[in-house]
C-alpha positions in Angstrom: -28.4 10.8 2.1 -29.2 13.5 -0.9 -29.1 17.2 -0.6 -31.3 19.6 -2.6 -27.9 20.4 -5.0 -27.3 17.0 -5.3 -30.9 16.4 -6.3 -30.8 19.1 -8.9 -27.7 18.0 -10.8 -29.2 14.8 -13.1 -25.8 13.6 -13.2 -25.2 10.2 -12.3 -23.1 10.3 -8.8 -19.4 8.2 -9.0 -17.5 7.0 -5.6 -14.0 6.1 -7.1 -12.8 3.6 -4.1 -8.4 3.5 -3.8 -6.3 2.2 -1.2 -3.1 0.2 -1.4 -3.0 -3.2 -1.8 -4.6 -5.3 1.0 -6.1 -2.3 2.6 -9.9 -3.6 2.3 -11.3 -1.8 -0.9 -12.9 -5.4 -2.1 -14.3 -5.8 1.7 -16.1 -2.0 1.4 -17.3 -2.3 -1.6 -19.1 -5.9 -0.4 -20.1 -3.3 2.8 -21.9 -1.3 0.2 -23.5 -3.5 -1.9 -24.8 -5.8 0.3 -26.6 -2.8 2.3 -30.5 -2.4 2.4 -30.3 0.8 1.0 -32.6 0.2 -2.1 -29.5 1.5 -4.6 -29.0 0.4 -7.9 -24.9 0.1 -8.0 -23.1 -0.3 -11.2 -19.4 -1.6 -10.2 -16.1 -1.3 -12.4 -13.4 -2.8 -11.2 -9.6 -3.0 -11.9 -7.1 -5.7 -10.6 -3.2 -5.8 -10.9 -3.0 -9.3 -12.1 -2.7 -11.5 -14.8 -5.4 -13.9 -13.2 -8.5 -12.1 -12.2 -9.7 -12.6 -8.9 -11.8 -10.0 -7.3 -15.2 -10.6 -9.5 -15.2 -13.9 -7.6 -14.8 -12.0 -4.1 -17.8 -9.2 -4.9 -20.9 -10.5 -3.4 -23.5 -8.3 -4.9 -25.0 -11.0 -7.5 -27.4 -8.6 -9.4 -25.2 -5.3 -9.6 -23.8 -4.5 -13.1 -20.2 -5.5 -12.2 -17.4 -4.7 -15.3 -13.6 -5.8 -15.2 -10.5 -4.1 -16.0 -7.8 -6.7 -15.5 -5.2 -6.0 -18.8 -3.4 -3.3 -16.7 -3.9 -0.1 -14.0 -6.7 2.0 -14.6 -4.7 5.2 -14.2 -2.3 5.2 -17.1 -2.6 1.7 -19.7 -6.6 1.0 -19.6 -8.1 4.6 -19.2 -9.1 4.1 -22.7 -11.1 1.0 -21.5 -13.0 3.0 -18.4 -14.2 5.5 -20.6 -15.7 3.3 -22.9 -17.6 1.4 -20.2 -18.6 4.2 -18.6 -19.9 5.8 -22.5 -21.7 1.9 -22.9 -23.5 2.5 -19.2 -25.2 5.2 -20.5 -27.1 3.3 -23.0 -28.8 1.4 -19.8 -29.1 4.3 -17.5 -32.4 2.9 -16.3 -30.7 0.1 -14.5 -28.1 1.6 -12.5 -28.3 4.8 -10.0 -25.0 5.0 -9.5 -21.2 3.9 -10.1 -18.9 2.9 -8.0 -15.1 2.0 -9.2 -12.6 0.2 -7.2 -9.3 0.7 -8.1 -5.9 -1.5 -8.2 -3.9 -1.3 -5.0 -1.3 0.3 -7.1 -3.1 3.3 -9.1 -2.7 6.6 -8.6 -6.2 8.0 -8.2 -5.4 11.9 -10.0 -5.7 10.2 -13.6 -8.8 8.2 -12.9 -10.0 11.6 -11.0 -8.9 13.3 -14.5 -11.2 11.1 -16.5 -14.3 13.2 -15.6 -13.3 15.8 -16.7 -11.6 15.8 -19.9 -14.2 13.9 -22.1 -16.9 15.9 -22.7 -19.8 13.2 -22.4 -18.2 12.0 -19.8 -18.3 15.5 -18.0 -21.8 15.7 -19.2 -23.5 12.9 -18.1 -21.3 11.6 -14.7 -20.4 13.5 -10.9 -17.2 12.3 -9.5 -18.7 12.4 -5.8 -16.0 11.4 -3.7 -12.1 9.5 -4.1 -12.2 7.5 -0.9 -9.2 6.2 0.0 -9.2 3.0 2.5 -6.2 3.2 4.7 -5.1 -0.7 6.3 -4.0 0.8 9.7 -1.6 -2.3 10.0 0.5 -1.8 7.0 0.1 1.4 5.3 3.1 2.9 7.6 5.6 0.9 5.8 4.3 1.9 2.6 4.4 5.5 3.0 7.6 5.6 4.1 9.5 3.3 1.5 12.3 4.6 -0.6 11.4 4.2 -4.5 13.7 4.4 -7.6 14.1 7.8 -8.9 11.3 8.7 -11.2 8.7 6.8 -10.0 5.5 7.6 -7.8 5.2 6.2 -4.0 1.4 5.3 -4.8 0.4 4.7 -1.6 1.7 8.3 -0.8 -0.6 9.5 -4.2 -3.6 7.8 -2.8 -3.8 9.6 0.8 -2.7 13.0 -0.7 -5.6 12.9 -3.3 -8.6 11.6 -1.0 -11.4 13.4 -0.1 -12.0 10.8 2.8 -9.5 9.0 4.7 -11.0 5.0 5.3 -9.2 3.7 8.3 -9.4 0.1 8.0 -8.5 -2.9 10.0 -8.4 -0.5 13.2 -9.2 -3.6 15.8 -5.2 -4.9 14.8 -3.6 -2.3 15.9 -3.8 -0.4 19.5 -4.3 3.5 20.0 -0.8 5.0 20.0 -0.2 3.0 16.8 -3.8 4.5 15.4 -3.1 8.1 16.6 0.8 8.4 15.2 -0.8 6.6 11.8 -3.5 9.3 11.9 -1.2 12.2 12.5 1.6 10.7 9.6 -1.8 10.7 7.4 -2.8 14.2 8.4 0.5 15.6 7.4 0.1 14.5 3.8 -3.6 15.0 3.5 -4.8 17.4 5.9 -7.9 18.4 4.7 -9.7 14.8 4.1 -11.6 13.7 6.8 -10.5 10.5 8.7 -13.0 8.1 9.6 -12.0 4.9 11.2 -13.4 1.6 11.4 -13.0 -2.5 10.7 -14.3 -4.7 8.6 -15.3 -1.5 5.8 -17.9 -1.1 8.5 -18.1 2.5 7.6 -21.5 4.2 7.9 -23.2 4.8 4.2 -24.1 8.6 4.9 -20.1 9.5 5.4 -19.1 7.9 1.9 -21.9 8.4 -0.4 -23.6 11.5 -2.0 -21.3 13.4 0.3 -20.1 16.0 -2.6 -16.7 16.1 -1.3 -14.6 16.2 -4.9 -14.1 19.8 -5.7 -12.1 20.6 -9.3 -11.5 24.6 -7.9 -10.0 22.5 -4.7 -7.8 20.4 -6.9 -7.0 22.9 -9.4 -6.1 25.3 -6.8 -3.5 22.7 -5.1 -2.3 21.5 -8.1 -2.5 23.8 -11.1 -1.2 21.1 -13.4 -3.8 18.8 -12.7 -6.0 18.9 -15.9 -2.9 18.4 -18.1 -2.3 14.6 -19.1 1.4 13.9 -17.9 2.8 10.6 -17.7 3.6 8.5 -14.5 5.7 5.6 -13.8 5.4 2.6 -12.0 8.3 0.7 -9.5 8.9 -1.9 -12.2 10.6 -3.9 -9.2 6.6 -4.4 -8.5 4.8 -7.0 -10.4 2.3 -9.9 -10.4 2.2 -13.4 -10.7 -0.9 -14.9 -11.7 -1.0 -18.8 -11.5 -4.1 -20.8 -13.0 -3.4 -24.6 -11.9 -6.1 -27.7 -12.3 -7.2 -29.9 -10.2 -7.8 -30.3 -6.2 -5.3 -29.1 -3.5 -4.4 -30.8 -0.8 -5.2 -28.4 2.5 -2.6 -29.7 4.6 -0.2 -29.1 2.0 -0.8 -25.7 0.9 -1.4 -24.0 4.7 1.9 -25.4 5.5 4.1 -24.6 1.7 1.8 -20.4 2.1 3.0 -20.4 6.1 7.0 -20.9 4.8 6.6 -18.5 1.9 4.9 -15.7 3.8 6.9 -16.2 6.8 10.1 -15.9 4.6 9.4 -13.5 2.1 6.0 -11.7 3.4 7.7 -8.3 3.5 8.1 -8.2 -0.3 4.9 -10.1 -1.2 2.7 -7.1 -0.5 -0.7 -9.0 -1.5 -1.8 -12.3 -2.5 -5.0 -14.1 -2.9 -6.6 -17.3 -4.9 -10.1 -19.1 -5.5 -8.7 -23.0 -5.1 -10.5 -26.1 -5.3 -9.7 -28.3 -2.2 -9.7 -31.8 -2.8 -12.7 -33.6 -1.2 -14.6 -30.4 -0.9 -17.3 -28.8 -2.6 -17.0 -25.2 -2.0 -14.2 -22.9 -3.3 -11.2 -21.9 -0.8 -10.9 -18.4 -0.8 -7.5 -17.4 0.6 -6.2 -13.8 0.9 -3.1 -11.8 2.7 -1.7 -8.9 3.3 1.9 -9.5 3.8 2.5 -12.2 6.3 -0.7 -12.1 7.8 -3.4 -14.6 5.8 -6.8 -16.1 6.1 -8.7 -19.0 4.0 -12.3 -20.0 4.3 -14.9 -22.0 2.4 -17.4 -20.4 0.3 -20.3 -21.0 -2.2 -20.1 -24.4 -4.0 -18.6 -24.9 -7.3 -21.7 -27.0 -8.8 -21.5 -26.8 -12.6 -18.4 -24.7 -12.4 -14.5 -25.7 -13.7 -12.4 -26.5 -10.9 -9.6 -24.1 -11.5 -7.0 -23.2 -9.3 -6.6 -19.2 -9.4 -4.1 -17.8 -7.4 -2.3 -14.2 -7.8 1.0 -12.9 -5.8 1.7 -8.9 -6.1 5.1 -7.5 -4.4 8.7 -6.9 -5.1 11.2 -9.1 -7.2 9.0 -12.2 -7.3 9.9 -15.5 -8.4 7.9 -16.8 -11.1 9.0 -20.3 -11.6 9.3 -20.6 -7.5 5.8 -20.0 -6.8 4.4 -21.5 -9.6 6.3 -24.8 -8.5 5.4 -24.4 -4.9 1.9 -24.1 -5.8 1.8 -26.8 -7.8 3.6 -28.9 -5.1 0.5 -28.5 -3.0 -1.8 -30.5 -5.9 -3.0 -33.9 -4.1 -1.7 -35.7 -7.1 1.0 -34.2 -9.6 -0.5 -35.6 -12.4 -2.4 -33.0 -13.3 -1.6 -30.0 -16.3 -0.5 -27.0 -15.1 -1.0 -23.7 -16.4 0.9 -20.5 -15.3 -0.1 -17.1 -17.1 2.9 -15.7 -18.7 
């Protein structure tokens, strides 16, 4: 997978992972570490939510795994990924590489920025590749939606900057829909390759140590890109973390997530929750993309606090609705509920 340049720059390599919401990033970056490939990965990660719940969804148990979940990595908590990625080199020994996922809603030219205007940073770290995983359902919809003035389509941002363009989720949709996706994609980015796939089933040797970030490329395209300029978020897109005690009944919240995706699924661009089912061991794991969700049982919750985490991420949401739905779904209602505020 290495190349004689890439084996004389000491540098530790960096795969910066983007995508919008939904479109898989968590499920690639499992892909990764889960591999046989003898790599020691060190994994930074970045949720839009006030409840974190990605670490629990990241199966690599011995990687070096560090969370960002007090805002979006490219504008309130670049302060924070520098000074992780300063502390990982005072254990270089245990790690061979980094790999950062990003929130569905980050614009991937300040985290790209990063690497270049601290100077230990520069010094000690190669930005190998921004891959940019593409859900071949969705991502239509979100490249074409209207946003207030002033502020960034991000899921337009993330397929302009990529050096690779993931396509994700491809066995959902059928060829015409895959080949009028690819040419919309190739019309904003078309110099990234496009390399399609389900499942983040894509091969290792196309995503990693493939030297495909090029500052003369960037700089070139976009002169300004070195200078730190502001960017704005739609603030008509927020989050809604909910933590809630005790045990669900199943019945209860299938039927109460059904209604509220089927109604409102369009605005609720991404959801997901670790839940404790009553009568069951293991913990729930529930995710969706829109109105299109899964839930299936995982590892056991032994020792563990039996906490309810559950996050919604889309368009004018309803705090006090959700939070009452979900509670709704308790098998008692007796127990205290907490909603992050």
């Amino acid at each position: 997978m290495e190349n004689s340049s890439l084996a004389a720059d000491q540098r530790i390599p960096v795969t910066v992972i983007t995508g919008f919401l939904g479109s898989g990033k968590t499920t690639l970056l499992n892909r990764v570490l889960t591999e046989n490939h003898g790599m020691r990965v060190a994994v930074i990660e970045n949720e839009f939510g006030e409840v974190g719940i990605d670490d629990a969804l990241v199966l690599g148990s011995e990687e070096e795994i560090f969370e960002m979940n007090n805002g979006c990595i490219c504008c309130t908590v670049r302060g924070d990924l520098i000074r992780i990625l300063e502390n990982l080199l005072t254990r270089k020994d245990k790690f061979d590489r980094v790999l950062i996922e990003t929130t569905g809603l980050a614009d991937p030219a300040p985290v790209a920025q990063t690497f270049f205007m601290d100077d230990e940073i520069r010094d000690n770290y190669r930005l190998d590749a921004i891959l940019t995983v593409v859900d071949s359902l969705n991502t239509l919809q979100h490249l074409r939606e209207e946003k207030p003035e002033g502020t960034e389509n991000e899921a337009v941002e993330q397929v302009a900057f990529a050096d690779r363009l993931l396509l994700n989720k491809c066995d959902l949709v059928d060829a015409n829909t895959l080949a009028h996706l690819s040419k919309e994609l190739k019309s904003i980015n078309s110099s990234a390759q496009q390399i399609q796939s389900s499942f983040g089933g894509f091969p290792l040797e196309q995503i990693l140590d493939i030297e495909a970030f090029s500052l003369e490329k960037v700089l070139a395209d976009e002169p300004t890109f070195l200078e730190d300029t502001d960017h704005q978020h739609d603030q008509t897109v927020t989050s809604v973390g909910i933590e809630l005690t005790g045990e669900l009944n199943l019945e209860r919240l299938d039927n109460w997530l059904g209604v509220l995706l089927g109604k409102k699924g369009v605005d609720i661009f991404r959801s997901k929750g670790i839940l404790a089912i009553s009568d069951n061991p293991r913990k729930y794991v529930f995710q969706a993309v829109h109105m299109l969700f899964t839930g299936e049982f995982a590892t056991e919750w032994g020792d563990e606090p039996r906490v309810n985490r559950m996050v919604f991420i889309g368009r004018n949401l309803d705090r006090q609705e959700l939070t009452e739905g979900f509670k709704n779904c308790l098998a008692t209602n007796t127990k205290k509920m907490n909603s992050s505020n």
